[in-house]
Biopython code that builds the backbone (N, CA, C, O; Angstrom):
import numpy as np
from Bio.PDB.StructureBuilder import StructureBuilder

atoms = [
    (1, "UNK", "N", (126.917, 94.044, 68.000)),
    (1, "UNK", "CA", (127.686, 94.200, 69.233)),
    (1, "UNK", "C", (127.127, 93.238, 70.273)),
    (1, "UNK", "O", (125.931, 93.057, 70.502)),
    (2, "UNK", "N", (128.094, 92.685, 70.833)),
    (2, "UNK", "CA", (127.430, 91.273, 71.829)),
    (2, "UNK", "C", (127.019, 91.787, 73.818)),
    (2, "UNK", "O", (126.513, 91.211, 74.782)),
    (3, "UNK", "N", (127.613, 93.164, 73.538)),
    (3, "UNK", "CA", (127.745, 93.717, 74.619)),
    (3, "UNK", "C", (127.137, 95.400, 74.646)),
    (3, "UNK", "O", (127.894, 96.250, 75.115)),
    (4, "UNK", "N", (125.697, 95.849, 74.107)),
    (4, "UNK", "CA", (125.050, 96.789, 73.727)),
    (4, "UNK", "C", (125.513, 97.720, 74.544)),
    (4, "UNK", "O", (125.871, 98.818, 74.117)),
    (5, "UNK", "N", (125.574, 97.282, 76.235)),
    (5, "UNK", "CA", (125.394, 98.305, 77.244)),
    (5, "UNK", "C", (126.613, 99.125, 77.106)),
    (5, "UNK", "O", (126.746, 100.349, 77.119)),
    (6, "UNK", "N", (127.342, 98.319, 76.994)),
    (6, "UNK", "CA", (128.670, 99.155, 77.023)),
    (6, "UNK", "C", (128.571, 101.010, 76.317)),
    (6, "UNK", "O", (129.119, 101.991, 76.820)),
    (7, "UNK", "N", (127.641, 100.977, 74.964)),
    (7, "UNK", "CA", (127.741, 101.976, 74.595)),
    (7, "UNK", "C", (126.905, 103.187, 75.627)),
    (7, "UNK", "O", (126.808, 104.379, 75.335)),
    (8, "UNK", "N", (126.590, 102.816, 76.340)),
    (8, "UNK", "CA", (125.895, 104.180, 77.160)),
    (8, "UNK", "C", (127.041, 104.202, 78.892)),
    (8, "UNK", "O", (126.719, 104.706, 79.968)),
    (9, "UNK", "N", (128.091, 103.614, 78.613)),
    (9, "UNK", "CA", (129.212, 103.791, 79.495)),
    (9, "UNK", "C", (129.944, 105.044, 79.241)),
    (9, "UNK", "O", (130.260, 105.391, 78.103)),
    (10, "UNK", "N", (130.128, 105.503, 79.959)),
    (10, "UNK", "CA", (131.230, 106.628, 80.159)),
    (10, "UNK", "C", (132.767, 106.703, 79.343)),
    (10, "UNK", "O", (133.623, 105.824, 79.430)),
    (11, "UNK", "N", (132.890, 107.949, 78.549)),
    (11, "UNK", "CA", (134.596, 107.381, 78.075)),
    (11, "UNK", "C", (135.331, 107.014, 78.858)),
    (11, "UNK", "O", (136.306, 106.289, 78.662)),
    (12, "UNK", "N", (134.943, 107.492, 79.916)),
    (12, "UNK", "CA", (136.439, 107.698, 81.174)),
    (12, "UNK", "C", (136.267, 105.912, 81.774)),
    (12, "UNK", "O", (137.208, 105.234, 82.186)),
    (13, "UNK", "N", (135.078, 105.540, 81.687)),
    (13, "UNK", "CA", (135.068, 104.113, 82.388)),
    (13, "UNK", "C", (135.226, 102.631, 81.537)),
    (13, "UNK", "O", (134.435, 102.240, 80.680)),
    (14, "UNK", "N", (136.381, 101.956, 81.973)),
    (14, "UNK", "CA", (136.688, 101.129, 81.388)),
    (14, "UNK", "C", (135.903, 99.563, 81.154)),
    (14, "UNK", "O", (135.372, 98.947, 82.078)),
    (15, "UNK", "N", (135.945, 99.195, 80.057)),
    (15, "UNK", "CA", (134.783, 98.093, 79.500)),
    (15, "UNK", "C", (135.301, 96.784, 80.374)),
    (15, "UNK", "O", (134.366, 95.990, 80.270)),
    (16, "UNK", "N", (136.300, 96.187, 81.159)),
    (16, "UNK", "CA", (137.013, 95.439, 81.537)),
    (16, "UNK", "C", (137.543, 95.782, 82.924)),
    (16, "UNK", "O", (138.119, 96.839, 83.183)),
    (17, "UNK", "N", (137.299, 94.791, 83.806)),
    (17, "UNK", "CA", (137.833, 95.018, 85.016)),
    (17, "UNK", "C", (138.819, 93.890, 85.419)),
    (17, "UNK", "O", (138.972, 92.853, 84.775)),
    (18, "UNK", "N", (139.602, 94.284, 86.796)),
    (18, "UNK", "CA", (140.468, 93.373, 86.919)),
    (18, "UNK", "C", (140.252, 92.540, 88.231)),
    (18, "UNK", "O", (140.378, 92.670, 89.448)),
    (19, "UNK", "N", (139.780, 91.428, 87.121)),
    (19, "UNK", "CA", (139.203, 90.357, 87.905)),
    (19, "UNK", "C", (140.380, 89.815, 89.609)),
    (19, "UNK", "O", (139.920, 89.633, 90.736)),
    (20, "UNK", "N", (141.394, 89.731, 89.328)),
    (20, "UNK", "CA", (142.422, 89.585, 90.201)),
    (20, "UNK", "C", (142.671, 90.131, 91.320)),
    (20, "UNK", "O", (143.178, 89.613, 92.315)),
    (21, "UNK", "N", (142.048, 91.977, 91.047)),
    (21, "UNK", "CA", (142.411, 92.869, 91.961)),
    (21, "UNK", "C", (141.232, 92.951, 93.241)),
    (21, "UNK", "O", (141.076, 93.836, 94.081)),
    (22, "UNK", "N", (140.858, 92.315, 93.138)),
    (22, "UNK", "CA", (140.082, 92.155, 94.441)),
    (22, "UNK", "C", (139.428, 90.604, 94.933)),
    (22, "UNK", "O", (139.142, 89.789, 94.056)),
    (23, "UNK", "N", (139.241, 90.308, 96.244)),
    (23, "UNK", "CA", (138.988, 88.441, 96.627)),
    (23, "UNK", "C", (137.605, 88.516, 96.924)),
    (23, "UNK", "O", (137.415, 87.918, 97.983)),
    (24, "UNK", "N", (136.564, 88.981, 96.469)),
    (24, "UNK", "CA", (135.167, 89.066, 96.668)),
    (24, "UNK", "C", (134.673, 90.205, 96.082)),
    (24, "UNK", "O", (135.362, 91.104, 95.600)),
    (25, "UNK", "N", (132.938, 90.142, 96.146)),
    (25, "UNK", "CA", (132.452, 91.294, 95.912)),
    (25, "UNK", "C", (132.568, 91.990, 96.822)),
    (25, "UNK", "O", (132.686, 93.176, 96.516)),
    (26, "UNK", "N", (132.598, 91.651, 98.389)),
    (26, "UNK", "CA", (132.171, 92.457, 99.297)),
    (26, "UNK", "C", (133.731, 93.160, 99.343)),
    (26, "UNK", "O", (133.701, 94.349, 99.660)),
    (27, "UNK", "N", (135.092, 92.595, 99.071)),
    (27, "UNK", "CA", (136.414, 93.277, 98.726)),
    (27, "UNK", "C", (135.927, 94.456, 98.227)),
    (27, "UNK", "O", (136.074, 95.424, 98.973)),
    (28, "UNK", "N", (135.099, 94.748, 96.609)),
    (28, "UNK", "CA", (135.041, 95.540, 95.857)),
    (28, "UNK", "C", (134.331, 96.794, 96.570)),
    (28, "UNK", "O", (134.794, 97.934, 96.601)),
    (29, "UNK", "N", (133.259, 96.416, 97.071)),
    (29, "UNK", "CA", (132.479, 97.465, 97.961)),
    (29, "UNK", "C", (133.247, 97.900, 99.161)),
    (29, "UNK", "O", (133.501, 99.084, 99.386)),
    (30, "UNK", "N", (133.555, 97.058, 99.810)),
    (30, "UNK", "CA", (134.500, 97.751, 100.935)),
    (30, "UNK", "C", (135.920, 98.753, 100.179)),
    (30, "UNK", "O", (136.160, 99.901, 100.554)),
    (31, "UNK", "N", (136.600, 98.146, 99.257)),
    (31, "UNK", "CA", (137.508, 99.190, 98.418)),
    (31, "UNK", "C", (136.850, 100.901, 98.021)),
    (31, "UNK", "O", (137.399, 101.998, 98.121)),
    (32, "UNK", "N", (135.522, 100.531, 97.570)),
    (32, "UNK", "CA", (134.852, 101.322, 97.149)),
    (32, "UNK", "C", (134.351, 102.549, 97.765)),
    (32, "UNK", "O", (134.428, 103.675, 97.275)),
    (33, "UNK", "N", (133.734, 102.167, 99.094)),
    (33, "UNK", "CA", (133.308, 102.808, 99.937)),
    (33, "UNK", "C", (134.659, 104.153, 100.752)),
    (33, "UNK", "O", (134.542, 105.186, 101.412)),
    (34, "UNK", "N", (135.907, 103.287, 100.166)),
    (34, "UNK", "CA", (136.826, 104.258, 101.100)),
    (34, "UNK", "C", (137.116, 105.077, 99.987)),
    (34, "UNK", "O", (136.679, 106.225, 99.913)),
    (35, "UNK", "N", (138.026, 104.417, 98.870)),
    (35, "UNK", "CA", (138.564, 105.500, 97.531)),
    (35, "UNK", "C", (137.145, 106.259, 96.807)),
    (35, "UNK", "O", (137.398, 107.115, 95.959)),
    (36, "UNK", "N", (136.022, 106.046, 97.038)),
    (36, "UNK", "CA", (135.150, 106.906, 96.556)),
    (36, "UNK", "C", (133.965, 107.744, 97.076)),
    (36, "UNK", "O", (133.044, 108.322, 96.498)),
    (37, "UNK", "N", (134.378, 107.578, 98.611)),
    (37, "UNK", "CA", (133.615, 107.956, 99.830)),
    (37, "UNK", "C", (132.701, 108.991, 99.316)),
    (37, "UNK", "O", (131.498, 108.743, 99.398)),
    (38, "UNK", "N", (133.126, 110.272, 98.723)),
    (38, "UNK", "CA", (132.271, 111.786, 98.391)),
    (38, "UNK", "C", (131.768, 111.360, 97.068)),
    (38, "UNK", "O", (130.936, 112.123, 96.577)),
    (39, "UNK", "N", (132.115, 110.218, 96.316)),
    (39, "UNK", "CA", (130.970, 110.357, 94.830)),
    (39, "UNK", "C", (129.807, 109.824, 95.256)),
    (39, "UNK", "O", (129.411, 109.380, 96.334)),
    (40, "UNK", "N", (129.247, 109.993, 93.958)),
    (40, "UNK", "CA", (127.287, 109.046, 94.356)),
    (40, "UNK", "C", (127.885, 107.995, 94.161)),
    (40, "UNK", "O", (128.965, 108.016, 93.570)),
    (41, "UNK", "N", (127.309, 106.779, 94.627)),
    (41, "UNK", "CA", (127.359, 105.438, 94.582)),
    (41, "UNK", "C", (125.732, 105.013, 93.810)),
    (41, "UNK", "O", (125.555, 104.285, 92.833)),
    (42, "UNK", "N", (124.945, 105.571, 94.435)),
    (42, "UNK", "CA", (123.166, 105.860, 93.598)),
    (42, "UNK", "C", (122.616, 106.489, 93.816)),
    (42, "UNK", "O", (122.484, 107.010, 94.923)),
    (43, "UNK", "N", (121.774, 106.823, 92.356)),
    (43, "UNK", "CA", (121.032, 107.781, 91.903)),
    (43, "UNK", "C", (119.717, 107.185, 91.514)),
    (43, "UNK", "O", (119.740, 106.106, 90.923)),
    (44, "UNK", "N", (118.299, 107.899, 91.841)),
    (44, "UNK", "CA", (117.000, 107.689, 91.817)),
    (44, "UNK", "C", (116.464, 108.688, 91.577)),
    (44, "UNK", "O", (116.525, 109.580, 92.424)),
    (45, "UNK", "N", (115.696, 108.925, 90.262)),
    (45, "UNK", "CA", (114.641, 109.933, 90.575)),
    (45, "UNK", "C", (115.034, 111.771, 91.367)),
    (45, "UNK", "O", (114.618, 112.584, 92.192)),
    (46, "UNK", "N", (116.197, 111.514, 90.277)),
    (46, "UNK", "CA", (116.873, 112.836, 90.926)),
    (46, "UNK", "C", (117.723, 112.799, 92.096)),
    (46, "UNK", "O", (118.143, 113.877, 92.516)),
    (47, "UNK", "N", (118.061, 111.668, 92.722)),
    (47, "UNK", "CA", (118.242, 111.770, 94.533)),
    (47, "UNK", "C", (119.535, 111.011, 94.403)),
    (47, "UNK", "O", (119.596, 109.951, 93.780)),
    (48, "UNK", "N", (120.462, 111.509, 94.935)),
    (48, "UNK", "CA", (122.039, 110.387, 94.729)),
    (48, "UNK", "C", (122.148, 110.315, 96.196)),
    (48, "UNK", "O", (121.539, 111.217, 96.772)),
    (49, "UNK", "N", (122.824, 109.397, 97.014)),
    (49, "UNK", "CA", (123.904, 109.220, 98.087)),
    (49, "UNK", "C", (124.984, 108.559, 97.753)),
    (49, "UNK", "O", (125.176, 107.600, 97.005)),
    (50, "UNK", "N", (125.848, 109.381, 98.592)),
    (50, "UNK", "CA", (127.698, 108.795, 98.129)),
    (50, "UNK", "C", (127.520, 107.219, 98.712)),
    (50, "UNK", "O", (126.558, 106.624, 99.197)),
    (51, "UNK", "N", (128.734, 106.881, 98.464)),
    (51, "UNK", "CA", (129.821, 105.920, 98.659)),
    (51, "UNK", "C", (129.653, 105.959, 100.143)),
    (51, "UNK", "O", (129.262, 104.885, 100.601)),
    (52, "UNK", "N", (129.863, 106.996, 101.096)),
    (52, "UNK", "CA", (130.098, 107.286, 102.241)),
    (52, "UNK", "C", (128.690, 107.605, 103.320)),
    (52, "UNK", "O", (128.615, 107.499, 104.544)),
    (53, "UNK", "N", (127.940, 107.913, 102.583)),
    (53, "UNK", "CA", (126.200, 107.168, 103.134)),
    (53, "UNK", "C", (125.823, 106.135, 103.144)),
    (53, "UNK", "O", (125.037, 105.687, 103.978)),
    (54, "UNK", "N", (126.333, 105.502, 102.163)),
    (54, "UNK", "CA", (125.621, 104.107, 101.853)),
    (54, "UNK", "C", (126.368, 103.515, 103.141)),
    (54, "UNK", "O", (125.716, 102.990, 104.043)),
    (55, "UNK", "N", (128.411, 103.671, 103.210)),
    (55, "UNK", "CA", (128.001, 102.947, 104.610)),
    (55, "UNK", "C", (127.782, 103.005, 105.711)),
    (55, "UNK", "O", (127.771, 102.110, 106.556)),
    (56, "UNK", "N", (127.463, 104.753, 105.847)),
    (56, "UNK", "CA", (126.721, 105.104, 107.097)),
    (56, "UNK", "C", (125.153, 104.163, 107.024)),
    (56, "UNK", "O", (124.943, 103.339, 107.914)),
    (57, "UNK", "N", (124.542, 104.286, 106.364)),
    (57, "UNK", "CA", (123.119, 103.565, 106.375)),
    (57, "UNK", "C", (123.594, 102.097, 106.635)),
    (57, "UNK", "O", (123.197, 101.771, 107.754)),
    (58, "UNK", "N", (124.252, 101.143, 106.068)),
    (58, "UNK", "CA", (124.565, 100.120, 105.924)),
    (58, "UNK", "C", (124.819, 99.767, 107.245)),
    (58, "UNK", "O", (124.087, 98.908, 107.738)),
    (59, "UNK", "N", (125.704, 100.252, 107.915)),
    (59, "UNK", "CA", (126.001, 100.336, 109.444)),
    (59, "UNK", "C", (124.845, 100.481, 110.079)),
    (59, "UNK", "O", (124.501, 99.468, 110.689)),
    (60, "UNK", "N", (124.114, 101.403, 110.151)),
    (60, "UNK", "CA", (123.042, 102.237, 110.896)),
    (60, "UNK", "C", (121.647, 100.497, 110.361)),
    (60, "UNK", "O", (120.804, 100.142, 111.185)),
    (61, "UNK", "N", (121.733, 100.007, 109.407)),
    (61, "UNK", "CA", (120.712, 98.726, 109.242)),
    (61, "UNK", "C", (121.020, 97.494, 109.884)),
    (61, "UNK", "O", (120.335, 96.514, 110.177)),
    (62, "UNK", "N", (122.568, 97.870, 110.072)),
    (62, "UNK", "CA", (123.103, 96.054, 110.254)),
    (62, "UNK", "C", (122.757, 96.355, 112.060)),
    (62, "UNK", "O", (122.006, 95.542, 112.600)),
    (63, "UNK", "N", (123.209, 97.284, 112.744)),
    (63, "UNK", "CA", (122.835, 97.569, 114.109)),
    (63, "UNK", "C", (121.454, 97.334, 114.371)),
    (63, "UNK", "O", (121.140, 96.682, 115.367)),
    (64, "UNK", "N", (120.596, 97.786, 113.599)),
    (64, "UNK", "CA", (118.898, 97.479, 113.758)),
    (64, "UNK", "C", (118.893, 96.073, 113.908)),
    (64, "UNK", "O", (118.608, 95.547, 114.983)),
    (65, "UNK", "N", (119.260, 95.291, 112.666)),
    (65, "UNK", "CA", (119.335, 94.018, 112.639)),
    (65, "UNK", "C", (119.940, 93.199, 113.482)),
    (65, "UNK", "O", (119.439, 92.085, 113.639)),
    (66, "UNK", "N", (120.796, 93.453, 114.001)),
    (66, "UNK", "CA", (121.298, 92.716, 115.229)),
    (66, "UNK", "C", (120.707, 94.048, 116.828)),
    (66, "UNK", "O", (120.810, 93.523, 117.937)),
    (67, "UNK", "N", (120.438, 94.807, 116.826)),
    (67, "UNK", "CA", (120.293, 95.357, 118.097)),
    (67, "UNK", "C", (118.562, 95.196, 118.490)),
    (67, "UNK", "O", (118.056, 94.540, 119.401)),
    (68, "UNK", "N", (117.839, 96.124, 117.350)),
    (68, "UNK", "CA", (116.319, 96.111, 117.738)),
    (68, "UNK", "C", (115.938, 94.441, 117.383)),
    (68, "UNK", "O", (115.527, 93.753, 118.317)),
    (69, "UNK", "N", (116.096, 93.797, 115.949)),
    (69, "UNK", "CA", (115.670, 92.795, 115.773)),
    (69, "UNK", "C", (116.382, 91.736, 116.538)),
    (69, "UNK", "O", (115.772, 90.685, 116.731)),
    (70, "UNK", "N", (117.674, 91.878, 117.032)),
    (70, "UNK", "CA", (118.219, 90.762, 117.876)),
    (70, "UNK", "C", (118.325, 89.647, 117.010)),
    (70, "UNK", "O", (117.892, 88.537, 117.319)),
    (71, "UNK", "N", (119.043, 89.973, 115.639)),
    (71, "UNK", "CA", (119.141, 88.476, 114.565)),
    (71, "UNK", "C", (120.419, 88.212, 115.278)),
    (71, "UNK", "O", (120.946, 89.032, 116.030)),
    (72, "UNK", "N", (120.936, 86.930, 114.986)),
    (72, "UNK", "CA", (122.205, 86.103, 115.357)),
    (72, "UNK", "C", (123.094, 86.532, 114.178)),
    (72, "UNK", "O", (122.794, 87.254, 113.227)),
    (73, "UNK", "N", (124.132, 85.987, 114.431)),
    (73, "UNK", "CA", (125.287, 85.750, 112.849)),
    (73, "UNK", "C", (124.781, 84.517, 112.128)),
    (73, "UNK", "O", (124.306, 83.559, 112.739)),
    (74, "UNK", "N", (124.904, 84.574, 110.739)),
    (74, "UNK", "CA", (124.233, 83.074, 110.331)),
    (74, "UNK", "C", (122.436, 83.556, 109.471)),
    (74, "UNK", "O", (121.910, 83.430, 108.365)),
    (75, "UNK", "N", (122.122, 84.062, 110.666)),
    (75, "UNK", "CA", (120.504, 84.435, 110.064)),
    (75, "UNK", "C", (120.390, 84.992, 109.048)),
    (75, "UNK", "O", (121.247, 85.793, 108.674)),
    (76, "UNK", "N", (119.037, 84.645, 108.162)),
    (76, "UNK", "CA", (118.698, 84.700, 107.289)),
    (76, "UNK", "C", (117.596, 85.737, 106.688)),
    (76, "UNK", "O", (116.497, 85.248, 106.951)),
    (77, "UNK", "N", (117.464, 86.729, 106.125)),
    (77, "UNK", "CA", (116.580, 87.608, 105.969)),
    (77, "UNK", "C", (116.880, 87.677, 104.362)),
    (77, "UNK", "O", (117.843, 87.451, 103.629)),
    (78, "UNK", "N", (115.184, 88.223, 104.180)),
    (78, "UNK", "CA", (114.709, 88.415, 102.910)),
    (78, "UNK", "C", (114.559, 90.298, 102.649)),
    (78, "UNK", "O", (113.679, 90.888, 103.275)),
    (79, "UNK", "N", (115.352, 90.968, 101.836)),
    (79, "UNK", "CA", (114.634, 92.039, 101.852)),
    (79, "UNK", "C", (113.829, 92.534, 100.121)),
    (79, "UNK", "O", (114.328, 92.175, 99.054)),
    (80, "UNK", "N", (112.867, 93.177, 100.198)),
    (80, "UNK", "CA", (112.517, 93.105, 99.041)),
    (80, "UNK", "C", (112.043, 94.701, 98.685)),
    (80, "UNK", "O", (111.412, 95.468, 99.413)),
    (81, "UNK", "N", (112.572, 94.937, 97.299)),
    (81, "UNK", "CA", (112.797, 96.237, 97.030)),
    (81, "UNK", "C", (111.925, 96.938, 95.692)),
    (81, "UNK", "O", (112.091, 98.123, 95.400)),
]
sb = StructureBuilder()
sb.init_structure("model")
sb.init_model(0)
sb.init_chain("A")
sb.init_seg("    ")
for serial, (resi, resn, name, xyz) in enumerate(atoms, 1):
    if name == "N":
        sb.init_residue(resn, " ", resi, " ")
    sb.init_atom(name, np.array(xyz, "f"), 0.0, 1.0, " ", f" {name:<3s}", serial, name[0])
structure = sb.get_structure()
């Protein structure tokens, strides 16, 4: 099999996506964030947050980043995880 992972995929989730149906990644996540607001988006060590945290946090970082840190548009940051 040239594509191993696939077997620890979900029946319900399809091996193929449609490349067409969206004009970026950030399209896909922004789609995402609304039609799947109440599921987990990730899971750690027991610990999930939805779809709908992530872009409460996401919001709540980009404000730090432009409010406390005072970055411009354009700027460049490293984050490391």
């Amino acid at each position: 099999m040239d594509k191993p992972w696939l077997q620890s995929y979900p029946e319900s989730l399809s091996h193929e996506i449609d490349t067409h149906g969206y004009k970026s990644v950030v399209d896909v996540l922004e789609c995402s964030l609304v039609r799947y607001r109440n599921r987990p988006a990730f899971e750690c060590l027991g610990e999930a947050i939805s779809y709908g945290e992530l872009d409460k946090l996401a919001d709540h970082f980009a404000g730090y980043l432009q409010n406390t840190l005072q970055l411009k548009p354009g700027e460049r940051i490293a984050i490391m995880m």
